[in-house]
C-alpha angles and dihedrals in degrees: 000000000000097000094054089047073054090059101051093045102067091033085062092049089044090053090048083051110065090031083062086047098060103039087060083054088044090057091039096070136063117279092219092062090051094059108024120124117241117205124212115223093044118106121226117248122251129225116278091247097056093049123108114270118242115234106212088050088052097055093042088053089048091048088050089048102043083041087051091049091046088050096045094048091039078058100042087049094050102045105020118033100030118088092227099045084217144120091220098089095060119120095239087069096103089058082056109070121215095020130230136310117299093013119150099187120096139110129339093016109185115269133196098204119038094149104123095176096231095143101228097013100082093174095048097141101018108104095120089062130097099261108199137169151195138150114243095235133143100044089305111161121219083254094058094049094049093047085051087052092054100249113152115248088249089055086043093058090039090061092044095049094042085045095042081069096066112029137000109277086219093065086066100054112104100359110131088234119158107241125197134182143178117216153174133243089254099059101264136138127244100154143002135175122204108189113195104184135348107296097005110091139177113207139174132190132186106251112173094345096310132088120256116201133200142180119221127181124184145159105272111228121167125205123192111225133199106208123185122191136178114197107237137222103305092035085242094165077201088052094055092042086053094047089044092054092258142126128250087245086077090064093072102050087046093052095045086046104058095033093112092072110004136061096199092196099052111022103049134088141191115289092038119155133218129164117189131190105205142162114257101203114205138193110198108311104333121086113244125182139319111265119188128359112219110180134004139192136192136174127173137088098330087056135246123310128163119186121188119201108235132158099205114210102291096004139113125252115268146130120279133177119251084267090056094250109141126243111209118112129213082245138029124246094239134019097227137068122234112287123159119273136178107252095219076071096065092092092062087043105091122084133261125230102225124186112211116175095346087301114128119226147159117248118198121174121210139157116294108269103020110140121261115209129212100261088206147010111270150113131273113260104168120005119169136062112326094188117248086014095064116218120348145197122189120198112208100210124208091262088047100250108134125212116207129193124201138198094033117176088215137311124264109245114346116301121203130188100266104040114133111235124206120216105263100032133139112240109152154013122238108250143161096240092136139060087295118102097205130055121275157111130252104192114187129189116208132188119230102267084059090259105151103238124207111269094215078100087089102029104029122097099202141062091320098057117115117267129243128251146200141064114302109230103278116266092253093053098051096082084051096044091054097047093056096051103038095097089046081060097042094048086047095050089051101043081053099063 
């Protein structure tokens, strides 16, 4: 009998044991497991690592990646494996103008060989280069004219010595004689024409790093040409002189004409039109050079202008409308003179407006080098280094408003407060000589009490563009005005159709 009380005994502890047991377990799990409701036809969810992919979510993940590893090479080439560490070597450059920091490329480079063996064109080829001009009058040396055009004094000596071989220096001074050149952004010399008289020349070109000179002389004969272009695809004014039959020369004496109202290389487009009446000199049988340009044309999406060359009874030379109203405005259109430019590049052409200080300016970037022009006719107030702005030349106008332009390479010639400048001419060289790492020019215009004025003056079309000035052709000339270039009107029209 005890052992059977035993027995019951220890069955009875065992039972309270695992009940306590449970009931532990019980308190250790969630409440909500214990009472949720299963339902049977659900299936239970696998692991996220044993569901079907989606598609859509997988290539996206591979593009981010692939995207990741081409960034990371395009970095690794540019700043690792490269010898510059630099993005100014890549081949998009040209479409940027100006470059990169610490780029030395940029217009007008020095070349040792500029002969291009045309045998009366001496700067057949040279349309990237810095073309400059003067007469040598008023008792002006060959030297002078050289060091007004900008050339250094060793470039200088190096002209003298290769000339002095063909003709007396004396016999140019004062001559009256028209000088070209075609130079470089440091001062230096590829190219230059004397001429002495219609038809007789002296030229040089740069041939394996010296100046070779030589004398032509040619019977003089002048056409008159009636040229029509239409700017291609990509709105290249070469391109449309090439296609026409012409030469890149042309291209200048288009861009300085219409100025006054066109900035060939913004505000054109593809399908342009322009029809020029313009002098072909010859000498014997070889084409030289253009000579005047009588009357122009131009219709596209910077509207339609026509300006006729006349010299009124006791008045000077100059280009009117068909009504006799001149054309010529208190500021150019653009700062610079033609120079060649990719035309992937027009979209970075225009310029920005930048705030410094609280002053108001124009910023226009364009390749290191490229020619500024005297916007307007004034006199140098401040020329030399102004701190943060680089070198800087400011321009005093008749109504006292004074235009300054900032971050200069050099000047061409030596300025000095009190020279008088002429609308048109080139004065400077885009540089980087401020606080800017990349080539440009900021130009401001600024009233008299020093108040920065908006520079829509040059570029606006509306009420803020610059006026015209001059005298119209007098009442009792106009019959005569439009009788003598009514046939200019009528040979454009036609050469336009």
């Amino acid at each position: 009998m005890a052992k059977r009380h035993n027995r019951r005994v220890e069955a009875g502890g065992s039972a309270r044991a695992a009940r306590t047991s449970r009931e532990r377990s019980a308190k250790s799990k969630p409440r909500a497991n214990s009472n949720r409701r299963v339902d049977p036809n659900a299936v239970e969810a696998k692991p996220r690592s044993l569901r079907e992919r989606d598609p859509l979510e997988f290539k996206a993940r591979n593009r981010t990646i692939l995207l990741l590893v081409v960034l990371a090479l395009v970095n690794g080439w540019i700043f690792v494996w490269r010898e510059d560490g630099s993005l100014d070597g890549f081949a998009a450059e040209a479409a940027v103008i100006g470059g990169g920091g610490g780029s030395r490329e940029g217009f007008a480079d020095p070349i040792d060989d500029a002969c291009g063996g045309d045998p009366v064109r001496i700067f057949a080829g040279l349309d990237d280069r810095l073309r400059l001009d003067t007469k040598l009058d008023a008792g002006k040396t060959l030297r002078l004219a050289l060091l007004e055009l900008g050339v250094v004094g060793e470039a200088i000596d190096e002209v003298e010595a290769a000339v002095r071989e063909t003709m007396d220096l004396g016999m140019l001074t004062g001559s009256g004689a028209p000088l070209r050149i075609a130079g470089d952004r440091e001062g230096g010399v590829q190219a230059l024409e004397i001429e002495l008289a219609e038809g007789h020349l002296v030229q040089a070109c740069r041939s394996g790093g010296k100046l070779e000179v030589r004398n032509i002389q040619h019977p003089l004969r002048i056409d008159v040409a009636v040229i029509s272009l239409e700017l291609p695809e990509r709105g290249s004014l070469l391109d449309a002189l090439l296609e026409a039959g012409q030469t890149p020369e042309l291209a200048p004496l288009l861009a300085s004409t219409l100025a006054q109202d066109v900035d060939l290389d913004v505000d054109t487009r593809p399908g342009d039109r322009i029809q020029v009446l313009v002098e072909k000199r010859y000498l014997g049988k070889h084409f030289h050079r253009y000579g005047k340009l009588m009357a122009i044309r131009y219709a596209g999406h910077a509207g339609r202008i026509a300006y006729y060359r006349y010299a009124p009874k006791q008045g000077r030379e100059d280009f009117y409308d068909q009504d006799g109203k001149p054309m010529r405005r208190e500021l150019l259109r653009t700062p610079f003179a033609w120079h060649p430019i990719d035309p992937d590049a027009r979209a970075t052409l225009p310029p920005a407006i930048e705030f410094v200080d609280g002053r108001m300016g124009a910023v226009y970037r364009r390749p290191l080098g490229a020619p500024v022009l005297a916007v307007a006719s004034g006199t140098v107030t401040q020329v030399g280094r102004q701190g943060e702005e680089g070198l800087v030349v400011e321009l005093e106008l008749a109504d006292r408003r004074k235009v300054r332009y900032s971050n200069l390479l050099r000047t061409i010639g030596e300025l000095s407060v009190g020279d008088t400048i002429a609308q048109g001419q080139v004065i400077a060289l885009v540089g980087n000589s401020g606080k800017t790492p990349v080539p440009r020019l900021r130009l401001e215009l600024v009233a008299p009490d020093g108040e920065r004025l908006d520079p829509g003056a040059m570029t606006d079309r509306g009420k803020l563009r610059a006026a015209r000035v001059g005298d119209a052709i007098p009442d009792d000339q106009l019959e005569r005005f439009t009788e003598d270039t009514q046939s200019w009107r009528r040979a454009m029209r036609k050469a336009g159709e």
